[in-house]
Backbone as CSV, one residue per row, in Angstrom:
resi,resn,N_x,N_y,N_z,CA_x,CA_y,CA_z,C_x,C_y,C_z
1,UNK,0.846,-1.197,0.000,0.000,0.000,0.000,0.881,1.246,0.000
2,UNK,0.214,2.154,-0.874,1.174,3.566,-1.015,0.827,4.513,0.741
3,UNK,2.136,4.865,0.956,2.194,5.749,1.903,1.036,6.617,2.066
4,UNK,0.732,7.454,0.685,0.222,8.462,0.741,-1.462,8.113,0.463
5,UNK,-1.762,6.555,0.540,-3.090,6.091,1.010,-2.990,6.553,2.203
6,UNK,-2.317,5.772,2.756,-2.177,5.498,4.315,-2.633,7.075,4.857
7,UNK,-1.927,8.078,4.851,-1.881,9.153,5.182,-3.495,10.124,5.069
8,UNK,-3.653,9.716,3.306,-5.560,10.430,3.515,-6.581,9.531,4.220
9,UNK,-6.428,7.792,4.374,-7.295,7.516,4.982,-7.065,7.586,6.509
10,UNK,-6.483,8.174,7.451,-6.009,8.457,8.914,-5.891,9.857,8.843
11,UNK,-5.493,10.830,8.106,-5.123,11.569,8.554,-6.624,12.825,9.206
12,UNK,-7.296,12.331,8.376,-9.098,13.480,8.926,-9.793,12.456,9.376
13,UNK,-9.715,11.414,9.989,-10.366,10.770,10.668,-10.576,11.304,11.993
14,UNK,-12.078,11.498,12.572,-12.728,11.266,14.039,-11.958,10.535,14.776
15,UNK,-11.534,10.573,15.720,-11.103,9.245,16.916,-12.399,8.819,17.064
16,UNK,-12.857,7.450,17.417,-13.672,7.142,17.991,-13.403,5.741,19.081
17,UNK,-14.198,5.297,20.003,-13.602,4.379,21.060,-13.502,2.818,20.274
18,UNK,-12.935,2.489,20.528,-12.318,1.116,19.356,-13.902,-0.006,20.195
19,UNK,-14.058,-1.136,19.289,-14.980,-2.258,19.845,-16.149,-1.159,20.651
20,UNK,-17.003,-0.858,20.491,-17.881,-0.380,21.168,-19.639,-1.133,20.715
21,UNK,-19.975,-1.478,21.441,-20.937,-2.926,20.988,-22.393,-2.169,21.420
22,UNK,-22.524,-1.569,21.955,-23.991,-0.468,21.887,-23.865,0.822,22.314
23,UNK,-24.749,1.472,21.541,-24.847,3.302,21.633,-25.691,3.456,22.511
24,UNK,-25.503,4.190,23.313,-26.604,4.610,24.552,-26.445,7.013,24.479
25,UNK,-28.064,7.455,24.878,-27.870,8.457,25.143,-28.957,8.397,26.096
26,UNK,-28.693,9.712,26.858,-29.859,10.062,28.388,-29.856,11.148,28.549
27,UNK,-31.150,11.931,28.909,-30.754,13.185,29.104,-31.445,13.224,30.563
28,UNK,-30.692,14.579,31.084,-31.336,14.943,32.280,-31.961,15.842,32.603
29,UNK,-33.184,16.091,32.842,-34.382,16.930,32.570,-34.514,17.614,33.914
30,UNK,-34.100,18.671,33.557,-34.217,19.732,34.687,-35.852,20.476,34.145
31,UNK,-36.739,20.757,35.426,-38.171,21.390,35.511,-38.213,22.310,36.859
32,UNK,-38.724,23.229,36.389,-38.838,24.373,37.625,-39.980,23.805,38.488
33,UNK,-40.304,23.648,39.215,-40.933,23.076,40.364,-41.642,23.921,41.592
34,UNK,-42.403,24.550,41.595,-42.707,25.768,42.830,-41.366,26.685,42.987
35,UNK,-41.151,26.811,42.279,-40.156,28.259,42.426,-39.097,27.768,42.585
36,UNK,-38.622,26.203,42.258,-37.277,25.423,42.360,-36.957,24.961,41.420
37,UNK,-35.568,24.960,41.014,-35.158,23.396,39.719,-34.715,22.451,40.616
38,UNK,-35.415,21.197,39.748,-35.499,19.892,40.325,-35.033,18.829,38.775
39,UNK,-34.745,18.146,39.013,-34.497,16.876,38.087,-35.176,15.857,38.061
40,UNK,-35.453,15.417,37.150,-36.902,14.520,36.850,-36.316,13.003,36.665
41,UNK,-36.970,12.160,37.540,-36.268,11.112,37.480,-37.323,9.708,37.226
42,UNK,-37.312,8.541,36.570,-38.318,7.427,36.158,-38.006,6.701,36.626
43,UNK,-38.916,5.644,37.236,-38.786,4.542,37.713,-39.541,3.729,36.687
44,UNK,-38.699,2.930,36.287,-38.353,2.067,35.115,-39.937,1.150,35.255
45,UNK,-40.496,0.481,34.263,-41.949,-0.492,34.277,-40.998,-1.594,34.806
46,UNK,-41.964,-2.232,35.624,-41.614,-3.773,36.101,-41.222,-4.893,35.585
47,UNK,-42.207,-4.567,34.014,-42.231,-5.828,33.113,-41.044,-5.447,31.897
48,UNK,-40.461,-4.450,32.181,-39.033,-4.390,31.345,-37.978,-5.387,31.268
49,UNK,-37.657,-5.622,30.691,-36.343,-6.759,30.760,-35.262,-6.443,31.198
50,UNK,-35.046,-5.271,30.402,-33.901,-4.445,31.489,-33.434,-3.971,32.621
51,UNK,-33.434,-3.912,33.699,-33.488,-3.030,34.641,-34.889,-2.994,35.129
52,UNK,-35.772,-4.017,35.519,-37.445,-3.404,35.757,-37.125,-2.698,37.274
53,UNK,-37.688,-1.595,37.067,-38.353,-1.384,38.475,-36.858,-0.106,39.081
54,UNK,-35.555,-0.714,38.410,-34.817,0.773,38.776,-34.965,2.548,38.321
55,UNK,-34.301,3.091,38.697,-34.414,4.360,38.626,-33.165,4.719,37.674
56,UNK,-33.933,5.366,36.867,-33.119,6.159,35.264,-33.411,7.875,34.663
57,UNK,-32.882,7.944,33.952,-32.912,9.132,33.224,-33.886,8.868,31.989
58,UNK,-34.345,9.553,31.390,-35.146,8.889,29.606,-33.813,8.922,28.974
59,UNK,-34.021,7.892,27.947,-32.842,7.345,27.116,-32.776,6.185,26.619
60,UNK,-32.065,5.537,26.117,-31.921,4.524,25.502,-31.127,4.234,24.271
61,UNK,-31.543,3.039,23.536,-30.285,2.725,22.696,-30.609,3.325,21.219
62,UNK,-29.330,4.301,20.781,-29.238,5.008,19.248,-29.565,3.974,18.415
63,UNK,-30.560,4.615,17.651,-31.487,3.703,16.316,-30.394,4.314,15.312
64,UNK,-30.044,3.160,14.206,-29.115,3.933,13.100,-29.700,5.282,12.623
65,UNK,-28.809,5.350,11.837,-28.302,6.698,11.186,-28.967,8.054,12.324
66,UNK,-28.894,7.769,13.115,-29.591,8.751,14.225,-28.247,9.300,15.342
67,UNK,-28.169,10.579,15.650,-26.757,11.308,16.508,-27.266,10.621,18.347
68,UNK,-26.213,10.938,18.528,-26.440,10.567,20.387,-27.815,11.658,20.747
69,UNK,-27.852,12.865,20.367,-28.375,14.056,20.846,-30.113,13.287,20.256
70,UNK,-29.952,13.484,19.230,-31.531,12.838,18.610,-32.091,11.767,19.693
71,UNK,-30.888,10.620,19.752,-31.199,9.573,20.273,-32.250,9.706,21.851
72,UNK,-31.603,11.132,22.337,-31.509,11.569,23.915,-32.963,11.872,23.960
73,UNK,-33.237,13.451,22.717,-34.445,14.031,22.455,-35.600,13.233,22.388
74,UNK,-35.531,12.033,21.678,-36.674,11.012,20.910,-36.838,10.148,22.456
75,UNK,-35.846,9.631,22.892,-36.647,8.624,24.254,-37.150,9.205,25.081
76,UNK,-36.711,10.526,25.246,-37.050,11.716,26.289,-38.543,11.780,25.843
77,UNK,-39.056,12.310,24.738,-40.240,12.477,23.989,-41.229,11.413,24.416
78,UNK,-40.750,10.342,23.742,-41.244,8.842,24.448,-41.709,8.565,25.260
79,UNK,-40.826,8.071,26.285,-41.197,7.958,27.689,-41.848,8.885,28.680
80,UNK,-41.363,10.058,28.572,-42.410,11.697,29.621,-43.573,11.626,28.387
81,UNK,-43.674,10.886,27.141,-44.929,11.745,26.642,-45.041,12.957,26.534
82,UNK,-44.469,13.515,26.055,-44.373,15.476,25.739,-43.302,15.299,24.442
83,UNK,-43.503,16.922,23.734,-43.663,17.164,22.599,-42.062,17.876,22.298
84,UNK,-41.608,17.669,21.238,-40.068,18.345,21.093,-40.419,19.727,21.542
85,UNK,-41.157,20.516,21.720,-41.324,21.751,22.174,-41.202,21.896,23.491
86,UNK,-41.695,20.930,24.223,-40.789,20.961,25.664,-40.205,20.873,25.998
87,UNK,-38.765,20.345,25.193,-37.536,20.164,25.521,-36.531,21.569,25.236
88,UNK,-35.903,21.660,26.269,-34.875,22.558,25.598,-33.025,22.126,25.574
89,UNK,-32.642,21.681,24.974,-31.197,21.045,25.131,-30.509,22.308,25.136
90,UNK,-29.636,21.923,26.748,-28.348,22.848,26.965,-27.501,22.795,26.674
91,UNK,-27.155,21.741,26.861,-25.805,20.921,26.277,-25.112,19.320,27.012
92,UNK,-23.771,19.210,26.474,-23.661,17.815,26.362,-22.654,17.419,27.501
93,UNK,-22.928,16.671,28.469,-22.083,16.213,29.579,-20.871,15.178,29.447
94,UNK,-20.007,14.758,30.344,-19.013,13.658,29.926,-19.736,12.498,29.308
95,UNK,-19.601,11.767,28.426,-19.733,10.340,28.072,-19.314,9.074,28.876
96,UNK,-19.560,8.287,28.843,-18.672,7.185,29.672,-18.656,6.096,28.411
97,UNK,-17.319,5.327,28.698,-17.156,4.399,27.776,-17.609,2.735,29.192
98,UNK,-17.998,2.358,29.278,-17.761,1.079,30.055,-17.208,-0.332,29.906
99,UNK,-16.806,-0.902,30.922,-16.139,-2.067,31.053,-16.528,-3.440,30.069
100,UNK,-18.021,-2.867,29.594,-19.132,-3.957,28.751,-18.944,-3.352,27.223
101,UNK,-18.346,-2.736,27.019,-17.707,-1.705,25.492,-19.290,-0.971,25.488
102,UNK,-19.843,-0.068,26.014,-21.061,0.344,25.669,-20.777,1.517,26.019
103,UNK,-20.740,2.284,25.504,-21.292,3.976,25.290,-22.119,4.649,25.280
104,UNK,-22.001,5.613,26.438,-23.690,6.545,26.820,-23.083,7.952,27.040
105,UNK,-23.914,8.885,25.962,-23.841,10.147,26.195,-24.849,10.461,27.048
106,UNK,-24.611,11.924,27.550,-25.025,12.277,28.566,-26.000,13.774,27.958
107,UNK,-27.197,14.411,28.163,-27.575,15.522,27.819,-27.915,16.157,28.650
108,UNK,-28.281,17.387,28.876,-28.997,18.213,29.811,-29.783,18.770,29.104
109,UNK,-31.093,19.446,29.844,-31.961,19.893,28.839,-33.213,20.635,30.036
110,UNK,-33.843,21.176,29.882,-35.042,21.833,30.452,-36.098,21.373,29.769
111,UNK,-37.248,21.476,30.738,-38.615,21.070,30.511,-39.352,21.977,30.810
112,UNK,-39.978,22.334,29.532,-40.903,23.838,30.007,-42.098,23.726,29.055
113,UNK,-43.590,24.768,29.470,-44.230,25.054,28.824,-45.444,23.611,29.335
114,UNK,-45.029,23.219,30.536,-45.883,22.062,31.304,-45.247,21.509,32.368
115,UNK,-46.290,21.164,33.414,-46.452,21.191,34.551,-46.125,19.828,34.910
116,UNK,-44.862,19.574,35.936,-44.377,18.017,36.315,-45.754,17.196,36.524
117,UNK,-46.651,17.724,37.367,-48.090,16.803,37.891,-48.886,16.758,36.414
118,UNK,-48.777,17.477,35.259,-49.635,16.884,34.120,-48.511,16.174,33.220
119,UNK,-47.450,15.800,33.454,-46.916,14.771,32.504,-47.054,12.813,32.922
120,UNK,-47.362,12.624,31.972,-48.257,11.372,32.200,-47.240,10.380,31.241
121,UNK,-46.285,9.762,31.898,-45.143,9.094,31.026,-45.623,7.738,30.403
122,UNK,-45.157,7.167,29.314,-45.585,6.031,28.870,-45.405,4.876,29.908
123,UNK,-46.663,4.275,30.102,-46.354,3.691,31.349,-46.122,1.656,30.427
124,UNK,-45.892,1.885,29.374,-45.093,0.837,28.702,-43.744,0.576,29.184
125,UNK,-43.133,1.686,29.549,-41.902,1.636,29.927,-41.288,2.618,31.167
126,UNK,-42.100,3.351,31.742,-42.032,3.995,33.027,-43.500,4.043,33.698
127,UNK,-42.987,3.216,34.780,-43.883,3.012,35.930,-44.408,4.419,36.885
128,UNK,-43.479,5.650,36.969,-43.768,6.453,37.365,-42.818,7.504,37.281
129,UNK,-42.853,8.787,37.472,-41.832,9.641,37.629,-41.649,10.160,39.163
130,UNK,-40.921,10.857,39.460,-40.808,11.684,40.490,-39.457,12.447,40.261
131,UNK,-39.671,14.006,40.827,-37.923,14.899,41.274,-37.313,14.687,42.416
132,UNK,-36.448,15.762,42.273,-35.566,15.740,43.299,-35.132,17.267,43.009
133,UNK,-34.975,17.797,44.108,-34.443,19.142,44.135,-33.297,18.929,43.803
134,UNK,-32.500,19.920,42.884,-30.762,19.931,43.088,-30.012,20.410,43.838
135,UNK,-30.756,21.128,45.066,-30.023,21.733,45.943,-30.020,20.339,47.462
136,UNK,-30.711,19.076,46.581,-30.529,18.099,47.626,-29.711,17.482,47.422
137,UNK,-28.876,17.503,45.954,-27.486,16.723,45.576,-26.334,17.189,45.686
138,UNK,-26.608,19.036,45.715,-25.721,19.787,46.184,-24.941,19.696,47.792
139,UNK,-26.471,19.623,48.696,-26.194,19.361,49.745,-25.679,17.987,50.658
140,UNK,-25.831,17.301,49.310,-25.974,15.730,50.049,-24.949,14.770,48.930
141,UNK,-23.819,14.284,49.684,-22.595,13.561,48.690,-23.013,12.276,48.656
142,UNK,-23.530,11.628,47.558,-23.487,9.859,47.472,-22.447,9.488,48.500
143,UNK,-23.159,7.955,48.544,-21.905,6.803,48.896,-21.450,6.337,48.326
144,UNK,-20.228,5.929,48.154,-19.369,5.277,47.211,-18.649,4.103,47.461
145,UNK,-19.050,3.063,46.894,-18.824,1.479,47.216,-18.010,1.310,46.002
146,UNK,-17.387,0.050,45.948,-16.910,-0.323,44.429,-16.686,-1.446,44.303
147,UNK,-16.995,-2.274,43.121,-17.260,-3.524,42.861,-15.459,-3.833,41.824
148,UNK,-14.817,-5.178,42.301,-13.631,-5.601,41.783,-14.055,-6.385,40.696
149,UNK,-12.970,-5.982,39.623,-13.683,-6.291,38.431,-12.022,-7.556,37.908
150,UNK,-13.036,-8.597,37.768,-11.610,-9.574,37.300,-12.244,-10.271,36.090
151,UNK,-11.042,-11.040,35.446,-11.265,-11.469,34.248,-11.653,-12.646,34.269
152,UNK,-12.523,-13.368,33.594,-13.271,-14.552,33.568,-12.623,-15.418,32.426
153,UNK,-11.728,-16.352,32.261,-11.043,-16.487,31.071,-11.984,-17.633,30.747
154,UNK,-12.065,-17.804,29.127,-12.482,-19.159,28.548,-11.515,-20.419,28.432
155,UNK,-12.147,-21.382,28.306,-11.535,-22.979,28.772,-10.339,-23.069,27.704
156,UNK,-10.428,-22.266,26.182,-9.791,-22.120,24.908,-9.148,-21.191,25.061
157,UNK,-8.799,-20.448,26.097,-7.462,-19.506,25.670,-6.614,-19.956,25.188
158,UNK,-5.991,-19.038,24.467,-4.135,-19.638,24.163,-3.635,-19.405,24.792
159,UNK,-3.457,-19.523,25.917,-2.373,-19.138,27.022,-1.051,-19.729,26.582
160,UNK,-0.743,-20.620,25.556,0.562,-20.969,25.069,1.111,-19.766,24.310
161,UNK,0.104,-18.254,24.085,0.811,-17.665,22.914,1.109,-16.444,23.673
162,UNK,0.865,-16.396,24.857,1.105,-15.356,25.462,2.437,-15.505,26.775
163,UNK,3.118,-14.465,27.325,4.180,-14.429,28.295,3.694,-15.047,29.344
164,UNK,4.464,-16.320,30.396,4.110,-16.483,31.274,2.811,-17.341,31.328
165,UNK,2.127,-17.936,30.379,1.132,-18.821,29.540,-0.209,-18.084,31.308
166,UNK,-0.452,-19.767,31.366,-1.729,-19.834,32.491,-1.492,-18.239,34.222
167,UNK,-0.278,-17.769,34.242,0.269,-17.435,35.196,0.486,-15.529,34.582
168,UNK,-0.525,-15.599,33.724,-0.038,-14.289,32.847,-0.202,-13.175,34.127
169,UNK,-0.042,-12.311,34.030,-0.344,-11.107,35.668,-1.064,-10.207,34.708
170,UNK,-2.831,-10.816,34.582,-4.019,-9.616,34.623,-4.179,-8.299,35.242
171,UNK,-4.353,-7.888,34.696,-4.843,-6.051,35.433,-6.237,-6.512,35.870
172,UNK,-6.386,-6.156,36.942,-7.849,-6.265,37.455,-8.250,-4.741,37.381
173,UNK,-9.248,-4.588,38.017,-9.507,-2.735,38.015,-10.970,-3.264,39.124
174,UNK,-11.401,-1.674,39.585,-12.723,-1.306,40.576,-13.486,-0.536,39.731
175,UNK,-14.485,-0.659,39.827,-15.828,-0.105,39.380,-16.688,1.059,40.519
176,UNK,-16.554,2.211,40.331,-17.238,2.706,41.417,-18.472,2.664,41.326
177,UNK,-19.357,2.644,42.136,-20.874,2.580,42.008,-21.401,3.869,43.225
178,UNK,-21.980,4.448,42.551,-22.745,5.592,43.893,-24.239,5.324,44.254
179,UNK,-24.116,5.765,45.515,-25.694,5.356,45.909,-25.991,6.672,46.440
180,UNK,-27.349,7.210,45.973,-27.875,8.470,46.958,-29.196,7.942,47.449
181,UNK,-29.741,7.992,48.445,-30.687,8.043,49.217,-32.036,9.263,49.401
182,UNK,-33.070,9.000,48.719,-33.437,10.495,48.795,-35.025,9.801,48.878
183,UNK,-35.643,10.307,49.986,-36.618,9.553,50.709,-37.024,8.153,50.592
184,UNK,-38.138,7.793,49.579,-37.850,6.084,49.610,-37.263,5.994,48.042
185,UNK,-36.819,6.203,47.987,-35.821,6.137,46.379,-34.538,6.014,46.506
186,UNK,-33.970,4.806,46.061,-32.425,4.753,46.006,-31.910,5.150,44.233
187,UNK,-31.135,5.958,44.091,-30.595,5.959,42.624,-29.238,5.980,42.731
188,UNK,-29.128,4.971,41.959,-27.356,4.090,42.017,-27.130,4.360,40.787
189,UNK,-26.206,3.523,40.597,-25.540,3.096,39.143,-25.241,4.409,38.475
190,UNK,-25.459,4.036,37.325,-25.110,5.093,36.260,-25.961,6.278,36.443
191,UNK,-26.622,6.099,36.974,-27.911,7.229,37.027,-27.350,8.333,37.972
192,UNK,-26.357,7.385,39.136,-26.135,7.974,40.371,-24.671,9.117,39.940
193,UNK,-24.301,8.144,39.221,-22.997,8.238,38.484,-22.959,9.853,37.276
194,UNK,-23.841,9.887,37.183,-23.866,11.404,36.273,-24.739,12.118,36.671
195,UNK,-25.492,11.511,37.777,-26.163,13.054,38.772,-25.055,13.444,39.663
196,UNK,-24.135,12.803,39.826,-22.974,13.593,40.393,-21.873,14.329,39.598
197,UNK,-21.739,14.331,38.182,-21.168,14.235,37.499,-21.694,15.853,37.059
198,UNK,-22.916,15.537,36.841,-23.408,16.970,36.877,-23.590,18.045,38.024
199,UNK,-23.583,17.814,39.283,-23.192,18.430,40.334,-22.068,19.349,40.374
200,UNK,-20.931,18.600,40.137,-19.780,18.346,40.605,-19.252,19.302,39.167
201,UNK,-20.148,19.656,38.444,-19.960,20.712,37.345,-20.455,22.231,37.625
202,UNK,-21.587,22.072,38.477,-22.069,23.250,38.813,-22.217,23.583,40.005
203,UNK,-21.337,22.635,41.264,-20.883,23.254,42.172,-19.614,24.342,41.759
């Protein structure tokens, strides 16, 4: 191959995260609330396969030819049941790449022009909504636990092709997980994980 292939097909290329096996976006819906901003949070339908019954952001997995941001707007739409006119996108928070190669952008956005008690979410896939003030995440730091993350090898490795074969020295790594507590609602995980994320931006 000529050099000067090499060079136009790399040289204006995007980086993007190598092996990445699903697109995820979420946004986080800030609503004025009696004279407060609060963040709007779903508790997932029961009969979901996914996750029934935890606590999330609207979001879900990018349909082709569709951007992270669309992806964010359209489940948001979806699930709260309200109209692209209620949304207002602010802008775009850290991404996370995870340990499972899956990728989730992050959005922020306002909800206006309707009232948290008249949004009536698809209850196909959210069991209910409820907020949370942000001056209760401000005031109040998750817990932070973390789960050890080791490698599960198959019975077919080649461990003959590698240094040190069966005895190779794996990198293990920790997973942090946050938990906040906010009356009878626990929101962990990832959810917990970029409501602090967003805090921790506008503290």
């Amino acid at each position: 191959m000529d050099i000067d292939d090499i060079i136009r097909k790399v040289k204006d290329r995007t980086p993007r995260p190598l092996e990445v096996r699903q697109k995820y976006a979420v946004l986080i819906p800030l609503i004025k609330n009696k004279d407060r901003w609060e963040i709007i949070y779903e508790l997932r339908a029961k009969n979901l396969k996914r996750q029934p019954g935890e606590i999330s952001f609207p979001g879900g997995q990018v349909e082709k030819g569709e951007t992270y941001m669309e992806a964010a707007i359209r489940e948001t739409m979806e699930e709260l049941n309200i109209q692209k006119e209620n949304i207002n996108l602010i802008g775009e928070l850290d991404y996370l790449v995870s340990h499972s190669n899956t990728i989730i952008h992050s959005f922020l956005g306002t909800i206006h022009n309707i009232d948290v008690d008249n949004i009536r979410p698809n209850k196909d896939e959210v069991d209910h909504i409820f907020t949370v003030p942000i001056d209760f995440f401000i005031n109040n730091e998750p817990k932070l636990y973390y789960i050890d993350l080791h490698a599960a090898i198959s019975k077919d490795f080649p461990y003959y092709l590698i240094p040190n074969g069966e005895n190779y020295n794996w990198r293990f790594d920790k997973h942090s997980v946050y938990f906040y507590n906010y009356k009878n609602y626990i929101i962990w995980g990832y959810t917990a994980k970029v409501t602090k994320h967003f805090v921790d931006i506008i503290k």
